[in-house]
C-alpha positions in Angstrom: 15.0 5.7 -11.0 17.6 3.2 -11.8 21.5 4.0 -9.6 23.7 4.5 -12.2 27.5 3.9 -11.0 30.6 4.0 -12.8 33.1 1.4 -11.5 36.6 2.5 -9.7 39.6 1.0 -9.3 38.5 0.2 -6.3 35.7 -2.3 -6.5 38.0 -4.0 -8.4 40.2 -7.2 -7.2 43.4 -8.8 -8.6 41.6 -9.8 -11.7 40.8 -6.5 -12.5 37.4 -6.8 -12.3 34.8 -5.9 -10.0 34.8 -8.5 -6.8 31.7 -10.4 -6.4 31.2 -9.0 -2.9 30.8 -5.3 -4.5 28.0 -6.7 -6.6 26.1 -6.9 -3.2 27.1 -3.5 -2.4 25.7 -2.2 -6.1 22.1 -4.5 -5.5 21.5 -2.7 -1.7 21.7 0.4 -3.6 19.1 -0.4 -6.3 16.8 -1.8 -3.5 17.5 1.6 -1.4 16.3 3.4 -4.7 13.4 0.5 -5.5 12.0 1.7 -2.1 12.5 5.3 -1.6 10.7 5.5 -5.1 7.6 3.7 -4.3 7.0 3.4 -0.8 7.2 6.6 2.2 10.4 4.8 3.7 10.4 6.6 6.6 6.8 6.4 7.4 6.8 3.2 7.0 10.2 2.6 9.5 8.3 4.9 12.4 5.4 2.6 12.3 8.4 0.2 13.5 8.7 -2.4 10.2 12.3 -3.4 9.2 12.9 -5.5 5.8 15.4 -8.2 6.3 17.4 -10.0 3.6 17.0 -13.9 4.1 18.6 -14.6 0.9 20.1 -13.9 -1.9 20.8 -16.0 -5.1 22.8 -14.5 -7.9 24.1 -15.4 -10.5 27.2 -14.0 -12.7 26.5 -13.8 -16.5 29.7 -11.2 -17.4 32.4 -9.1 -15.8 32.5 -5.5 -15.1 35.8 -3.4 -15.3 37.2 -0.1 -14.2 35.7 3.0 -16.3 32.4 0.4 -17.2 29.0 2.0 -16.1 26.0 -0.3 -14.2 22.7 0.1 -13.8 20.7 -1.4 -11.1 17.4 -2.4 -12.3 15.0 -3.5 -9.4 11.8 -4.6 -9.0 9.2 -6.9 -7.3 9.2 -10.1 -8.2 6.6 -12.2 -5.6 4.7 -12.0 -2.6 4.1 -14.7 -0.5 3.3 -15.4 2.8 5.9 -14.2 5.1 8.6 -12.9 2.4 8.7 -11.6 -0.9 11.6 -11.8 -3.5 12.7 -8.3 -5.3 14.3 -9.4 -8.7 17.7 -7.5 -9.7 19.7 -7.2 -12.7 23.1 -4.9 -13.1 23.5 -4.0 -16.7 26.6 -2.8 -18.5 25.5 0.5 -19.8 28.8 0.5 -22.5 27.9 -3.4 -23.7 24.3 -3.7 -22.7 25.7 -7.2 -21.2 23.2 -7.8 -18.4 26.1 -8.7 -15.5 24.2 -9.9 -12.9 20.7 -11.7 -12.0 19.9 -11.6 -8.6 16.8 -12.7 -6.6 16.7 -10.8 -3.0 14.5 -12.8 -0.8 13.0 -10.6 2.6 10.8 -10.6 5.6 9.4 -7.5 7.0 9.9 -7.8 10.7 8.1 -5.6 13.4 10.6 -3.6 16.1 11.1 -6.6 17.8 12.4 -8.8 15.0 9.6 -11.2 14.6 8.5 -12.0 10.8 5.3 -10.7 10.0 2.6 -12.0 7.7 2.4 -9.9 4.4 -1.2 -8.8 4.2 -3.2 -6.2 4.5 -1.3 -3.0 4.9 2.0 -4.7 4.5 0.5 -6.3 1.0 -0.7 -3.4 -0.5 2.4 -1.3 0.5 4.5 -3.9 -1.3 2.3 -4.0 -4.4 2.8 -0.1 -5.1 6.6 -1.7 -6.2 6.5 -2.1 -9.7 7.5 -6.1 -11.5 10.8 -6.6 -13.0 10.3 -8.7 -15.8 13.3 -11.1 -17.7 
């Protein structure tokens, strides 16, 4: 399922357009739903993983305004070693402009914080999240 949100006045700033922090807010949303849909969340938190962003790159491509709707498409984009990037895109749902690119780069720590390699059970858990391709 892709979060759909219609923008208020208030993730708006002086320009009358949404801020580029509250793009951030809209991407942990889509990655909330990436992961409830395709993964047991809270199985997998009570074996004591956490995901932690690293980084995040985005770019902006066109602005959103007040009464626009967004979706947050999500999706899987690599796995490596230690992190994996989930790709991101916010659409304009009235325009079809795609707003936003983002790649979200994370590590899936164990209860104590400490990076863990991705493989095995870890691997396969994150290949059950589907690509995102463009």
């Amino acid at each position: 399922m892709e979060p759909e949100i219609r923008i208020r006045g208030y993730h708006t700033d002086l320009y009358q357009h949404v801020n580029n922090a509250r793009y951030l807010e809209f991407l942990e949303e889509g990655r909330w739903q990436l992961l409830e849909d395709h993964m047991k969340l809270e199985e997998f938190m009570n074996k004591g993983f956490r995901f932690f962003v690293v980084n995040i790159n985005i770019s902006y491509k066109s602005p959103v305004r007040v009464n626009d709707v967004i979706i947050v498409k999500s999706g899987l984009g690599k796995i490596g070693n230690k992190s994996a990037v989930i790709k991101q895109q916010i659409i304009n749902t009235k325009t079809g402009d795609r707003c936003v690119d983002a790649d979200i780069t994370f590590v899936i720590a164990d209860a104590t914080g400490k990076p863990l390699k991705l493989e095995g059970e870890l691997k396969e858990t994150l290949q059950k999240i589907p690509l995102l391709e463009g």
